[in-house]
ZAKOL-789338 format. One record per atom (N, C-alpha, C): atom name; residue in one letter; residue number from 1; x, y, z. Coordinates in steps of 0.001 Angstrom, whole numbers. Layout:
! residues N
(CA a NUM (X Y Z));
...
! end
This chain:
! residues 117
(N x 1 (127971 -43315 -16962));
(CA x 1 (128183 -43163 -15541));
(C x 1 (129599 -42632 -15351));
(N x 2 (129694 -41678 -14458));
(CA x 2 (131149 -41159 -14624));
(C x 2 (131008 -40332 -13222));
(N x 3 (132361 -40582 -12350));
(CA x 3 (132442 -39766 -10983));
(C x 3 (133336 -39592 -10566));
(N x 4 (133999 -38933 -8959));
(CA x 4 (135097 -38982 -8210));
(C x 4 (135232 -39406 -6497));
(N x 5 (136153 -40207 -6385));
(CA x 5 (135987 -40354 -5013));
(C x 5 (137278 -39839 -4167));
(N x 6 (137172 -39049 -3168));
(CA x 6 (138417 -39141 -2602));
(C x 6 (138562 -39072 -1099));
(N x 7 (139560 -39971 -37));
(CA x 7 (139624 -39974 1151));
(C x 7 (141065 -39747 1594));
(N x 8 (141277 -39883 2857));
(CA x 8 (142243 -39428 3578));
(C x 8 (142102 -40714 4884));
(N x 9 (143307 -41569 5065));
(CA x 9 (142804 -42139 5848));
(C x 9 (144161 -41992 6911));
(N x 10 (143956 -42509 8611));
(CA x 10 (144999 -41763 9552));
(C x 10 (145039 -43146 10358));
(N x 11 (145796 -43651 10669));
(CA x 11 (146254 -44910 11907));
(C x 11 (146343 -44234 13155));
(N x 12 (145596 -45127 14476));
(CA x 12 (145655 -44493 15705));
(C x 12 (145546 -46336 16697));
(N x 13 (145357 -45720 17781));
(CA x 13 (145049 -47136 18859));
(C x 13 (143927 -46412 19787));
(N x 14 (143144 -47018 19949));
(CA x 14 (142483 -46860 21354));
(C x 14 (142681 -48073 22245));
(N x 15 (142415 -48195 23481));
(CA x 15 (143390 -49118 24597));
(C x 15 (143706 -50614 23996));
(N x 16 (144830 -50075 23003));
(CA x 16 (145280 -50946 22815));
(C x 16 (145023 -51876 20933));
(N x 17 (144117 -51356 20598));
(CA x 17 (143054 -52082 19555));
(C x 17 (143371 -51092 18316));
(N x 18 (143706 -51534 17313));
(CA x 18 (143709 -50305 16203));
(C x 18 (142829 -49780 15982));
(N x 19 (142347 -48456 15082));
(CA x 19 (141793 -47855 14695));
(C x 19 (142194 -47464 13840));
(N x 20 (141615 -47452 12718));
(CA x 20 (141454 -46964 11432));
(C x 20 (140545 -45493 11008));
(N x 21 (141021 -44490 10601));
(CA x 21 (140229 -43458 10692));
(C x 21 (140085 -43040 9394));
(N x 22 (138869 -42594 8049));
(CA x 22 (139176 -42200 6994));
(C x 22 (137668 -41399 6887));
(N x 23 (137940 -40001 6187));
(CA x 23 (136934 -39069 6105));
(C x 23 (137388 -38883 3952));
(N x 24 (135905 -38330 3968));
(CA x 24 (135982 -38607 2123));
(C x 24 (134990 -37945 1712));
(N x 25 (134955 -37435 384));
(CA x 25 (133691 -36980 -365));
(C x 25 (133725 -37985 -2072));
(N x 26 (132654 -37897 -2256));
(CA x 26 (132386 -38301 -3197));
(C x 26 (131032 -37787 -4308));
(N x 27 (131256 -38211 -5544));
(CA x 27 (129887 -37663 -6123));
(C x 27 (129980 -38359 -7684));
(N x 28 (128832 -38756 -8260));
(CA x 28 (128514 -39920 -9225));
(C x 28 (127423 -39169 -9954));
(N x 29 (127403 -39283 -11282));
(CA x 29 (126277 -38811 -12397));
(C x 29 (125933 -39790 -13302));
(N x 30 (124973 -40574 -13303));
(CA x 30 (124524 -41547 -14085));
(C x 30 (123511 -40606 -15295));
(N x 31 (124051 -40938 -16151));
(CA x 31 (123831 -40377 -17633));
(C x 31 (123556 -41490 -18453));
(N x 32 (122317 -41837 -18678));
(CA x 32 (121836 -43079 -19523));
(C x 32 (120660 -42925 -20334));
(N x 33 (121167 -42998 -21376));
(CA x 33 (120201 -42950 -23013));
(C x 33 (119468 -44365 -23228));
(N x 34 (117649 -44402 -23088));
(CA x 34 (117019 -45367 -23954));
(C x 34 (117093 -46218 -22506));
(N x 35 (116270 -46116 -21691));
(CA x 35 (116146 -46828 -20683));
(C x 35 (114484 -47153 -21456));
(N x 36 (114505 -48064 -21678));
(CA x 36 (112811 -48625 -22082));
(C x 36 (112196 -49689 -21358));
(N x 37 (111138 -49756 -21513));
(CA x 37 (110599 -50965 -21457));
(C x 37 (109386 -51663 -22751));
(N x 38 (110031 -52694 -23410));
(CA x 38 (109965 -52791 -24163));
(C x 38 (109263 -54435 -24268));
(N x 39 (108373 -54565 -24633));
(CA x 39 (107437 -55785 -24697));
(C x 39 (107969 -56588 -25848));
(N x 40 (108113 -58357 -25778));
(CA x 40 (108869 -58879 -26691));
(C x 40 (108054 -60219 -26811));
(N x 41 (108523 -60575 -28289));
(CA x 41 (107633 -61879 -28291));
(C x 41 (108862 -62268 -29398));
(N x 42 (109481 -63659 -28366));
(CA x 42 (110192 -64828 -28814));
(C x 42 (111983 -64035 -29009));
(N x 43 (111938 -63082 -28050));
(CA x 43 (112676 -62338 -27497));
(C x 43 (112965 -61417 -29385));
(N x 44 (112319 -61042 -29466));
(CA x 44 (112152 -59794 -30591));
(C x 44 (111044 -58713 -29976));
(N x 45 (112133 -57595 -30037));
(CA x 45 (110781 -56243 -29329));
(C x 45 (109886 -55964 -30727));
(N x 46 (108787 -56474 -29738));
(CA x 46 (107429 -55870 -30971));
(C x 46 (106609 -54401 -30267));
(N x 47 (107453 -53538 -29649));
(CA x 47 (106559 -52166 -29470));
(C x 47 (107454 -51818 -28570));
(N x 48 (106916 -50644 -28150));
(CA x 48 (107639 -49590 -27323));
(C x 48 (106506 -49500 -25852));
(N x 49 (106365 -50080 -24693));
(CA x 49 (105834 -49335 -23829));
(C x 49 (106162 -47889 -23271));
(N x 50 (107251 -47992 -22345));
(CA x 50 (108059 -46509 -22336));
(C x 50 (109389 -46693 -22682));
(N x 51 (110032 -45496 -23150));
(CA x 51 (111354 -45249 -23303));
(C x 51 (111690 -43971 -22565));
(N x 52 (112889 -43961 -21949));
(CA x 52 (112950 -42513 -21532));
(C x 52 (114553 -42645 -21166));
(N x 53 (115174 -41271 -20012));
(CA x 53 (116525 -41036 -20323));
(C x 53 (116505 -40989 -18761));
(N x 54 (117924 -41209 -18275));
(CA x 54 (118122 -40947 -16636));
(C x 54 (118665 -40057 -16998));
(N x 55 (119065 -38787 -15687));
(CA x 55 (120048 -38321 -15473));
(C x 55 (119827 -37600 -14196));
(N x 56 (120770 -38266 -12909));
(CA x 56 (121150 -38354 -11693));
(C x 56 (121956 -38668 -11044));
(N x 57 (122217 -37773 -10151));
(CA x 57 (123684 -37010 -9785));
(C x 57 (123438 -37012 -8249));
(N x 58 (124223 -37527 -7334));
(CA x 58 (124271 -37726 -6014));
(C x 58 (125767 -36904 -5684));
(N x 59 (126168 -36667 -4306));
(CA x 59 (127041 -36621 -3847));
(C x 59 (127269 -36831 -2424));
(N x 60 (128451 -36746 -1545));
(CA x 60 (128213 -37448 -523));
(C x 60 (129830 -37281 354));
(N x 61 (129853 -36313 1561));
(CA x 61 (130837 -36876 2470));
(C x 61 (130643 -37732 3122));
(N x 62 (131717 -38260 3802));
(CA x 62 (131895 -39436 4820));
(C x 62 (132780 -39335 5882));
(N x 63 (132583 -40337 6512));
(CA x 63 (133375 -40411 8089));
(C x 63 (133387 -41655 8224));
(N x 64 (134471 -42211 8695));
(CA x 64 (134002 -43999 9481));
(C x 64 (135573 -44341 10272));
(N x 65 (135370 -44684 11405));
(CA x 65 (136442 -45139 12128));
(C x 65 (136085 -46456 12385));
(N x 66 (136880 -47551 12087));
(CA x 66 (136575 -49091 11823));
(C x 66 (138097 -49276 13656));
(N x 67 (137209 -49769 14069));
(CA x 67 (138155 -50288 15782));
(C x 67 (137995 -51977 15638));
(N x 68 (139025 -52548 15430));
(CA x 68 (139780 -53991 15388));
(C x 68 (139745 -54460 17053));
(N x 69 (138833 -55079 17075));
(CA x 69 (138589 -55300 18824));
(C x 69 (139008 -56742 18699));
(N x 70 (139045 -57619 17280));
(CA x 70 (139900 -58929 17515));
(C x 70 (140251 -59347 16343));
(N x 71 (140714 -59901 15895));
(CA x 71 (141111 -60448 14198));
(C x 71 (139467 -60707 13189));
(N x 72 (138713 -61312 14388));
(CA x 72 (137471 -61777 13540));
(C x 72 (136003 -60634 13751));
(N x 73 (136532 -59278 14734));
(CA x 73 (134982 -58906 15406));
(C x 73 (135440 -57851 14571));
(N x 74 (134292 -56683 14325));
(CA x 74 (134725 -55338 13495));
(C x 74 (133125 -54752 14221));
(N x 75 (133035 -53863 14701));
(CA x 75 (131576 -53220 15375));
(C x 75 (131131 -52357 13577));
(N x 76 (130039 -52600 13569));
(CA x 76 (129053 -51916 12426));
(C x 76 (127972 -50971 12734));
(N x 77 (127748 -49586 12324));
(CA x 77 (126774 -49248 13081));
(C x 77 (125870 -48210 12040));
(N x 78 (124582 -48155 11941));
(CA x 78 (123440 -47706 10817));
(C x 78 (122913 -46519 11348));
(N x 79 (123089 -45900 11300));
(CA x 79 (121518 -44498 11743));
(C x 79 (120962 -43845 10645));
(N x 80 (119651 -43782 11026));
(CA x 80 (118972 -42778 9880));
(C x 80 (118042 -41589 10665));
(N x 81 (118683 -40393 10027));
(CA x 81 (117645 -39523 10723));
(C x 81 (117059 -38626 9872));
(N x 82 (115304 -38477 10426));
(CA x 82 (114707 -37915 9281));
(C x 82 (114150 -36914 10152));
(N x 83 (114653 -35122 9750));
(CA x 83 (114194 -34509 10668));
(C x 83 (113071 -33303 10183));
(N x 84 (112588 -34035 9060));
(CA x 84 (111090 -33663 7999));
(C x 84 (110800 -34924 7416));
(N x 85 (109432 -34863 7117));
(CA x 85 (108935 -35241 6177));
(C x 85 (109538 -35901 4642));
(N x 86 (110295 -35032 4253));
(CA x 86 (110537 -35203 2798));
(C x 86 (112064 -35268 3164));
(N x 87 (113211 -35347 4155));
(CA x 87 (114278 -35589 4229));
(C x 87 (114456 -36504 5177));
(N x 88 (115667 -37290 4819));
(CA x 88 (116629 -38300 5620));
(C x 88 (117764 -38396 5574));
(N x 89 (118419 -38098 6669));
(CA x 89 (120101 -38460 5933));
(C x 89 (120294 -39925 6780));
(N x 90 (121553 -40445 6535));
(CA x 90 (121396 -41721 6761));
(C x 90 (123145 -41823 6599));
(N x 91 (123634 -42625 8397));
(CA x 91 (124745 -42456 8446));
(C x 91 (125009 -43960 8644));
(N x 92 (126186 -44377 7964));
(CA x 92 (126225 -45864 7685));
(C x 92 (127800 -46071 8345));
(N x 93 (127816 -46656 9148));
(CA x 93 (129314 -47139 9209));
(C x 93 (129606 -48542 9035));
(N x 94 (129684 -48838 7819));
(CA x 94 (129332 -49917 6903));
(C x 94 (130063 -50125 5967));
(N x 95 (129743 -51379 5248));
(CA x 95 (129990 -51398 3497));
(C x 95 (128637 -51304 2847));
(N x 96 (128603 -50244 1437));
(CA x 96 (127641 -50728 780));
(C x 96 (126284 -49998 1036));
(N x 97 (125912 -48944 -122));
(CA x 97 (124448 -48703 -787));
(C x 97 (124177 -49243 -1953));
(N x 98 (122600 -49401 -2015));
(CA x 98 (121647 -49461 -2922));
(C x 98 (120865 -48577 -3045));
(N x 99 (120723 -48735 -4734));
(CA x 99 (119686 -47550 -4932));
(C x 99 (118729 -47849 -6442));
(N x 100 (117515 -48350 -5901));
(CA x 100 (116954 -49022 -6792));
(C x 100 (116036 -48383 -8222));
(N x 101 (115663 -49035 -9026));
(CA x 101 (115252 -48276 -10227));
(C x 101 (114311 -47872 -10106));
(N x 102 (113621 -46571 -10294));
(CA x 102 (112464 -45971 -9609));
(C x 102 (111618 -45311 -10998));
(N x 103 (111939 -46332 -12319));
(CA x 103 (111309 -45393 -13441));
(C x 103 (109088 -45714 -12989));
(N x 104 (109468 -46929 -12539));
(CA x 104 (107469 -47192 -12505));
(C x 104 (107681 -46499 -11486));
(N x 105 (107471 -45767 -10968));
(CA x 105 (107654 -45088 -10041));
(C x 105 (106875 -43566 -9975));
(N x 106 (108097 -43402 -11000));
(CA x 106 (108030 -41512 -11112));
(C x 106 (107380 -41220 -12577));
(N x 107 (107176 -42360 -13351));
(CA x 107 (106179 -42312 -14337));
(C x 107 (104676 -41701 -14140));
(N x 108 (104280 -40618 -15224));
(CA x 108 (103414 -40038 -15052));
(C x 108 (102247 -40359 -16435));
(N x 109 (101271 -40320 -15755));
(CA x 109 (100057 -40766 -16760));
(C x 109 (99652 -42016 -16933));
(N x 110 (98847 -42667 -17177));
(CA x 110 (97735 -44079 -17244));
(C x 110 (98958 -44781 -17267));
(N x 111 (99165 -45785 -17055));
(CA x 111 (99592 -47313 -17441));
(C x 111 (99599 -48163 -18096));
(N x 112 (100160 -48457 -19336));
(CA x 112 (99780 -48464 -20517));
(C x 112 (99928 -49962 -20941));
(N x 113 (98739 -51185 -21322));
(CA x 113 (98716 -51937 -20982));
(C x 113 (99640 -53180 -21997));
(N x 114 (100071 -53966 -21128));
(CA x 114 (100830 -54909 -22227));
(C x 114 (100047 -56027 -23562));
(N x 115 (100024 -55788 -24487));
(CA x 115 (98993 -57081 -24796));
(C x 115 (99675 -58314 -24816));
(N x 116 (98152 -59052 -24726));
(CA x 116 (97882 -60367 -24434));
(C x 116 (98332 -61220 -25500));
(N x 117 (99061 -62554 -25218));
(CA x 117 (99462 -63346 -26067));
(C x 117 (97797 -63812 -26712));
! end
């Protein structure tokens, strides 16, 4: 896994309340050898179901102005807009993505069965 992140961030007030302003790009390549799944008995692998390799590469600007309306309140705000079928972008003024493992997923061909103790 190997990437870069970089932002720019600017101090301001709106009536009265700080504001925090920071715009950024970023981009991440997960490069991983021998992702398997591997069937075990008495935690010794006795076979190979699948084995296979990642390699996926995201990137990503940003925007987020964080407004201090009291020591304890911070406003948070999510949108997602999908303006096809097969796209979404998704604007987070937040902490924090996930992005989950999608090998059963995008696996192609029968399902190959585990045996039975």
């Amino acid at each position: 896994m190997y990437g870069a992140k970089g932002s720019n961030t600017w101090y301001t007030s709106v009536a009265g309340m700080p504001l925090a302003n920071v715009i950024g790009a970023q981009a991440r390549a997960d490069d991983i050898r021998d992702v398997g799944i591997f069937p075990t008995d008495e935690r010794q692998i006795i076979g190979t179901t699948q084995n296979a390799g990642v390699l996926e590469w995201s990137a990503a600007l940003y925007a987020e102005s964080r407004l201090q309306c009291r020591p304890a309140v911070r406003p948070k705000l999510g949108i997602a807009l999908g303006p096809s079928e097969r796209t979404t972008y998704f604007i987070d003024l937040a902490d924090g993505y996930h992005s989950n493992d999608a090998r059963g997923v995008t696996r192609s061909g029968a399902p190959i069965p585990l045996p039975c103790p």
